[in-house]
Every structure is written in C-alpha cells, then in structure tokens.
C-alpha positions in Angstrom: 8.1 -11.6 15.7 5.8 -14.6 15.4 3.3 -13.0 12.9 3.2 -15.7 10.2 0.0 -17.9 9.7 -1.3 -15.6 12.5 -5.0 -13.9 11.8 -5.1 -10.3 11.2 -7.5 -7.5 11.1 -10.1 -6.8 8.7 -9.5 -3.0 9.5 -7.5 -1.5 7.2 -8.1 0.4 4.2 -5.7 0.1 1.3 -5.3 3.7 -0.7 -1.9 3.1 -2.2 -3.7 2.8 -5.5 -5.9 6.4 -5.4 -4.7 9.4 -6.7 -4.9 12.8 -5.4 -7.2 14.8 -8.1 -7.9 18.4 -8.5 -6.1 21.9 -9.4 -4.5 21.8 -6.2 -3.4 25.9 -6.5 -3.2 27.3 -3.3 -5.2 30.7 -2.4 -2.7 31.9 -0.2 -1.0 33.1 -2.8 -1.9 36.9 -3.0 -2.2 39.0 -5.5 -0.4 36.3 -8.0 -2.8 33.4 -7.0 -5.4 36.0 -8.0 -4.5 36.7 -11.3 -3.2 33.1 -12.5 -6.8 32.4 -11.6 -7.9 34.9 -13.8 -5.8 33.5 -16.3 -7.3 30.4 -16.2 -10.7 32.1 -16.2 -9.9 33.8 -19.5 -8.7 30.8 -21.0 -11.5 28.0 -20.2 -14.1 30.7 -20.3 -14.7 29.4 -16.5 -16.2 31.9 -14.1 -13.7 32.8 -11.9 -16.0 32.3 -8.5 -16.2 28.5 -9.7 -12.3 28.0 -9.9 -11.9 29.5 -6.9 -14.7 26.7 -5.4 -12.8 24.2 -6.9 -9.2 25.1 -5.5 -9.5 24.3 -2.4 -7.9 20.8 -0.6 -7.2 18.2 -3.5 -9.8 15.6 -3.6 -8.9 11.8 -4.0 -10.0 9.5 -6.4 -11.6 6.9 -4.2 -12.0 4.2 -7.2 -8.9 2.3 -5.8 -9.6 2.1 -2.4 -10.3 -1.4 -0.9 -8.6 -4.5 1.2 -5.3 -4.9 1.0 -3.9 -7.8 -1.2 -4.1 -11.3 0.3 -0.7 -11.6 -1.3 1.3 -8.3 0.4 3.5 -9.1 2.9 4.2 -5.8 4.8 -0.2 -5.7 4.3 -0.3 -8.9 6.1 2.3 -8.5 8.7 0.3 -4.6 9.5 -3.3 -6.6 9.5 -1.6 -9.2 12.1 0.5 -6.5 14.3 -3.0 -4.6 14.4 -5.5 -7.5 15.2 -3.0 -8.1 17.9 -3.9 -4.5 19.5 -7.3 -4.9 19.1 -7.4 -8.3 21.0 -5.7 -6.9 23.9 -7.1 -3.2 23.8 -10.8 -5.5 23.9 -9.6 -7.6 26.7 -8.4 -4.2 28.8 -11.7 -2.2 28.3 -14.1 -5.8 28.4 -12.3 -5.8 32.2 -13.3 -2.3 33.0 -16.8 -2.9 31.7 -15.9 -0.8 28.6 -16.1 -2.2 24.8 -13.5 -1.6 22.6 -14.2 0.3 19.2 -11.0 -0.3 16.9 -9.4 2.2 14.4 -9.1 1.7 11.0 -5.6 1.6 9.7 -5.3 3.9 5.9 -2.2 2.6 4.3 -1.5 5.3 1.8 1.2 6.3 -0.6 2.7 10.1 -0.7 -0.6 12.2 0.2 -3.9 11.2 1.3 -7.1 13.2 2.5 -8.1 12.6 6.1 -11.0 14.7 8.6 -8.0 16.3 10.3 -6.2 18.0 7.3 -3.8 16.7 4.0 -1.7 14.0 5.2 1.8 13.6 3.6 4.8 11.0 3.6 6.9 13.8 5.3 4.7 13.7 8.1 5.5 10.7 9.2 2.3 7.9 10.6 -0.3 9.8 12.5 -3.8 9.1 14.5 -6.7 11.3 13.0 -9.1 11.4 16.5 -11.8 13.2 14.0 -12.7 10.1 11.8 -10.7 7.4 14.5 -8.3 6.2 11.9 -4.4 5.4 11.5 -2.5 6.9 8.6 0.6 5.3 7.4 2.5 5.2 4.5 4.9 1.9 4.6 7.7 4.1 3.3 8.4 5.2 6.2 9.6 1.7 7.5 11.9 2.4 5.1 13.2 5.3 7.0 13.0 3.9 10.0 15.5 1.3 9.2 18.0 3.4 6.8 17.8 6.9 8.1 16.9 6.1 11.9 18.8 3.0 12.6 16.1 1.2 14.0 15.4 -2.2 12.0 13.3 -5.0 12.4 9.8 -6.3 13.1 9.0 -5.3 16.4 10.3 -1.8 15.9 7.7 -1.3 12.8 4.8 -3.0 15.4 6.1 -0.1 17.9 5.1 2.6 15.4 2.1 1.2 14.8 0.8 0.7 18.4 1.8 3.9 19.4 -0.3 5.5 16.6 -3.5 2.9 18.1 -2.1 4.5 22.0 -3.6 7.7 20.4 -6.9 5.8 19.8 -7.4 4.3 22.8 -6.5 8.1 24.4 -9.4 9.2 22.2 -11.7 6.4 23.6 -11.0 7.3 27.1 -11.4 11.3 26.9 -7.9 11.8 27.2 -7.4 13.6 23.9 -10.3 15.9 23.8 -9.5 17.1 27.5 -5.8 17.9 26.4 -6.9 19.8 23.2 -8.8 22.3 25.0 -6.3 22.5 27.9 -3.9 23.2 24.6 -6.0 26.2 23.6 -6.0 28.0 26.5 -2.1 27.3 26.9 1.3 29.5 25.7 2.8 27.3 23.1 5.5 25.8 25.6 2.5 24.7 27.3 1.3 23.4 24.6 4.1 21.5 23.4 4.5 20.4 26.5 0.8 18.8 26.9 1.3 17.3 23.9 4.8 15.5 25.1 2.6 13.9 27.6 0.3 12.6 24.9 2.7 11.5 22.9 4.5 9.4 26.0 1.2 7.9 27.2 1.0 6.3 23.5 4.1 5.0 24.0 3.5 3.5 27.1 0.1 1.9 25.7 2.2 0.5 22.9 4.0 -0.9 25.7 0.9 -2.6 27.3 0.4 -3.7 24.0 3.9 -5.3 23.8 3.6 -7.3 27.0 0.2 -8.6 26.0 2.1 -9.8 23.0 4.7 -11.6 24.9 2.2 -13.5 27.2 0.7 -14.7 23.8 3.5 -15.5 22.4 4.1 -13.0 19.1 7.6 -12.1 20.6 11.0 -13.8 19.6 14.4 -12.8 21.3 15.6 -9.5 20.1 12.3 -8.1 20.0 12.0 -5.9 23.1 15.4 -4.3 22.4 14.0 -3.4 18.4 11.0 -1.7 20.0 13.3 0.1 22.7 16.0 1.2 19.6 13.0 2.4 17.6 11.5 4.9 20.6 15.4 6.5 21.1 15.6 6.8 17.4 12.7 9.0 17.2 13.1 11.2 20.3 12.8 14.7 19.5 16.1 15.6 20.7 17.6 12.8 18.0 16.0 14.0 15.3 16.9 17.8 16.1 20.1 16.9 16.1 20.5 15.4 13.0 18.4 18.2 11.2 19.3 21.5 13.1 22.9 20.3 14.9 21.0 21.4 17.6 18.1 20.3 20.7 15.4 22.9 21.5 13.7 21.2 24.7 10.8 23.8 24.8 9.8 22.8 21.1 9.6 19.1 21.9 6.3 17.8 21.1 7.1 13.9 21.1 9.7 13.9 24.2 13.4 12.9 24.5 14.9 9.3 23.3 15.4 8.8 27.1 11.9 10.1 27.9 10.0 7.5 25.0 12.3 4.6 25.8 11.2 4.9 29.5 7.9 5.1 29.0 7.8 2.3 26.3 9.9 0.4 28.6 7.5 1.3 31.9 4.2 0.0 29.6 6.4 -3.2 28.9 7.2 -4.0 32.2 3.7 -3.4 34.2 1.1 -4.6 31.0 -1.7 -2.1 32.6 -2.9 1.2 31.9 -3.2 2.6 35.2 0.9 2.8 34.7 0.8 5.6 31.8 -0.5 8.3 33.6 2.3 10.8 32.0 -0.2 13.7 33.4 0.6 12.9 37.5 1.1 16.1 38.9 -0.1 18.9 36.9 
C-alpha cells in the first residue's frame, strides 16, 4: 500500500502505556470467593461490604493514555489506513445527505476497559457500538501473519475496515435492529444474524477498498492480501485448526468462502446498496 507521507487520522487513542488497576477477584467464585474476602477483611481491617464494592471490573489507569507517537510506524500506517475510511465513509453518507461521525480507534496492549465489557488480546479487534470505538491490540497483526498466513499491508487495512463496517452499521440502524431481532431468536438464529453482520462489514471494508484504489493507496498484490486475510479468518478455518472440526450452526463470522465473497462483492461494486447480506429474511 501507498500509505507513506500520506495524512492520517487524528482519531485514535493510544492506551498501550495504561495499566489495568484494581483487585480484580472475581465474585463468582462461591463460597471460596466469600471467605478469601473475609480474609482480606480480617487482615486490612477493611469492611468486607467495601471490598466487595471494589471487586468488581478492573479499572485502568488512564495517566498514559494520549496520541500515538509521531515516530510509530504501525501507529502511523493505522492513523493513515483509518483517515482513509473516514474520507470515503464521509463522501458515501455527504451523497445521501447524511454526515459521517467517525470512530475512534483504542490501540491497546493485553486488556483494556471498553462500555461493552473487558476487552482482551484473545479476543481478537472488535467495534464497541456503546461508546463508537475500535479496539485493537497490534499483536494481533502478529497473528495474522504467523498463525493465519495472511501477511502484508492490505490484509492488516482489511481488519481494520471491517471493524469501521461495524460502525458505519451502527450509523445506519443496522446494528441495533439486529440486536433485538437477536433477543427474541434461538441461538442458531442468533448466530446466524450475526453472520450476516459480520459479512455486511466485510463487504463495507470492500467499499472501502475500491475507494482506495480509485485514490490510489493500492499497489499490485494488494487485493489478493485483503482476499487471503478474509479466508484465513473464516470460521470454518479457524475451527478447524482448533477443534479438527467445523460446526456451521455455531458460526458467528461466516465461512472463508462466505467472507472472501463478500469482501470481494464490496470490491468490485464500491457502493453500499451491494452489502445487503439480510435480502430475503
């Protein structure tokens, strides 16, 4: 990709730095949680009912949290790969009379607090609709290159403008529509719902990608890392390498073939009225 000397977006918030504070003991535990919490009681002299206050979610030590460094390149090539979405996401919603309100992208390391729960490494990047912001720990580039076998550029820019798709579903209704279809569904349903989501943001990370071309920010390769990044992360994939075996009814992202064709149709039309993964129910 053509990301260098390119301007990027102010929106990101860098947490790398902040720490995760806080007991941390969980209050699930039962009768066991109850008495190391009396244990502690008896030992600080703490009333029990304060502990028990204080033991809830961790809470982060906000101290650190700020810009990015001017000087970080996977920062920089992040801040560039998402000032590109927001150009063209602004240009698609100026043309339907809409104005675009971007995310903010959290780059975090290991754990971080978001409105939608604890978010961990393990959980790979995810869209928090409930305060409109990206989480993503850079590690998981990492992954995506060693453990998936999907390197390059493009395929990193992939991940991150399928996590913005979810934003722009959040803008348009989509998401809040499917989570209360979700409640009322049987969990195949439900899984099945979200599949949908998860293919319509991968479609919009496809409108996103052929915006890109027409401006330029692609290089040769780059269509073919995005499309190697979507079958590496298919749900039937990664079943397979950690059960030895696919469960279709528990997909919640969709098949390799499913996210490369949906990647691939947001690619090839560059508009939105493309992605409707919901035709027909």
């Amino acid at each position: 990709m053509k990301w260098q000397d390119r301007q990027g977006s102010g929106n990101i918030e860098d947490r790398r730095g902040a720490r995760m504070g806080g007991v941390g003991l969980p209050l699930g535990g039962g009768i066991g949680g109850i008495v190391l919490i009396l244990a502690i009681s008896f030992l600080t002299g703490t009333n029990p009912l304060d502990l028990i206050g204080g033991l809830s979610a961790p809470v982060e030590d906000t101290g650190t949290i700020g810009p990015p460094p001017a000087d970080d390149p996977q920062a920089k090539f992040i801040s560039v790969v998402l000032g590109d979405t927001e150009d063209t996401w602004r240009e698609v919603f100026s043309s339907a009379g809409e104005a675009y309100v971007p995310p903010t992208l959290v780059l975090f390391s290991d754990a971080t607090q978001s409105a939608c729960g604890l978010g961990q490494s393990a959980m790979g990047p995810f869209y928090c609709p409930e305060d409109q912001k990206v989480y993503l720990d850079v590690s998981f580039f990492r992954d995506l290159d060693t453990r998936f076998g999907a390197p390059g550029d493009f395929a990193q820019a992939y991940v991150v403008a399928h996590e913005v798709g979810h934003h722009v579903q959040t803008l348009l209704g989509v998401s809040g529509k499917v989570r209360q279809a979700r409640e009322r569904a049987s969990e195949a349903q439900a899984n099945a719902l979200s599949v949908r989501m998860e293919l319509r943001a991968d479609c919009y990370a496809g409108v996103w990608g052929s915006h890109a071309a027409r401006n330029g920010l692609l290089e040769t390769g780059d269509v073919e890392e995005g499309l190697t990044a979507a079958a590496a992360i298919g749900d039937d994939r990664l079943q397979q390498q950690s059960r030895g075996r696919v469960v279709p009814e528990s997909f919640t992202h969709g098949s390799s073939a499913d996210r490369v064709q949906w990647f691939r149709r947001g690619l090839e039309a560059g508009r939105v009225n493309a992605c409707d993964t919901f035709a027909g129910i």
